[in-house]
N, C-alpha and C positions, 0 to 999 in steps of 0.2 A: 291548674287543670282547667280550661277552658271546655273540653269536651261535655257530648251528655249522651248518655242512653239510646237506644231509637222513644221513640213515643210510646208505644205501642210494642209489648210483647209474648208473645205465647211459650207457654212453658213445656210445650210440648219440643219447640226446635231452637228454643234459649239453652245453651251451650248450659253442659252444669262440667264441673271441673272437678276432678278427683285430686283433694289436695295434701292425701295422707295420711293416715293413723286413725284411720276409718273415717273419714270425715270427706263429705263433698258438699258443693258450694254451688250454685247457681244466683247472678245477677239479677235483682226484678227490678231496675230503674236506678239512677242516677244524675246528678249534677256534681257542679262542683260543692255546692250548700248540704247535702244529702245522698245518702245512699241505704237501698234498704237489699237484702239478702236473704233466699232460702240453703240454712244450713241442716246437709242429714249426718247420723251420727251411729255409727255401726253401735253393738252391745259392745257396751264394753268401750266404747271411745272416750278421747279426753280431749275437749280445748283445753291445751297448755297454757297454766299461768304466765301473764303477760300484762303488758299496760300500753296504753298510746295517747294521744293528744286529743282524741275526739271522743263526743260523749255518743252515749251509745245506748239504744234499750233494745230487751231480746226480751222475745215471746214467744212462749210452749207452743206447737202445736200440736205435736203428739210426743210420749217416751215420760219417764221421768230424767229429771236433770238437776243435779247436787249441784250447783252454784257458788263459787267462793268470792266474795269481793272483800278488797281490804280486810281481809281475814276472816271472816263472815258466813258460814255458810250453811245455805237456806236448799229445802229440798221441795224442787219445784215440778208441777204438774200441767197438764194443759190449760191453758188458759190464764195461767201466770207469766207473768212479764216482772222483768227489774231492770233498773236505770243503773249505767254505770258509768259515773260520772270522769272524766279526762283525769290520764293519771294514775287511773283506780289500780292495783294490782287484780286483777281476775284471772277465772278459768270456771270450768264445766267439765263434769264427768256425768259420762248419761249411761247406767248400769241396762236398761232396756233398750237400746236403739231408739233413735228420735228426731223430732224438726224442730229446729228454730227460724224463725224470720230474727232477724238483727237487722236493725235500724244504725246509722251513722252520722252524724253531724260532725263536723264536715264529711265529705267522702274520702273512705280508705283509699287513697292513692295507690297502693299496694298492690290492692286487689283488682285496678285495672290498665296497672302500669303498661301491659302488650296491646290495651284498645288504644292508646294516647298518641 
């Protein structure tokens, strides 16, 4: 992935993507070294556990959000962040609707395969 982000983006006309099972995703910057994301989370939504190559930290910004890593699982508030290192098995269930920023090293290819 050679591509990067624009410089400069407003969240007001930055595309947010509805990506399912109450959950949507908007972009806030990227390289191929990093990528950071705002994720919302209807009540009641769940990141499905899952695992990938890249390390990764998410931080509350609003909702609570039950947390599982590597079997683990911690019930988190605003202002909470966890590191979840390459690999990890995780997932998020967020009983009140909520945001997370998620950080990524390297960047999810994944999530911008159709800008590439």
């Amino acid at each position: 992935m050679s591509k990067h982000s624009e410089i400069f983006l407003s969240g007001d006309t930055t595309k947010i993507e509805d990506i399912g099972g109450g959950l949507k995703r908007q972009m806030l910057g990227y390289n191929h070294e990093l990528m950071a994301v705002k994720i919302w989370f209807d009540k009641g939504a769940e990141g499905y556990t899952h695992a990938h190559r890249h390390s990764q930290v998410s931080y509350v910004i609003e909702g609570e959000f039950h947390f599982t890593i590597n079997g683990e699982t911690k019930v988190m508030k605003p202002g909470d962040s966890c590191y979840i290192p390459p690999h990890a098995e995780h997932g998020a269930i967020c009983p009140t609707g909520g945001i997370l920023i998620d950080t990524f090293s390297p960047a999810r290819e994944d999530f911008i395969k159709d800008e590439l």
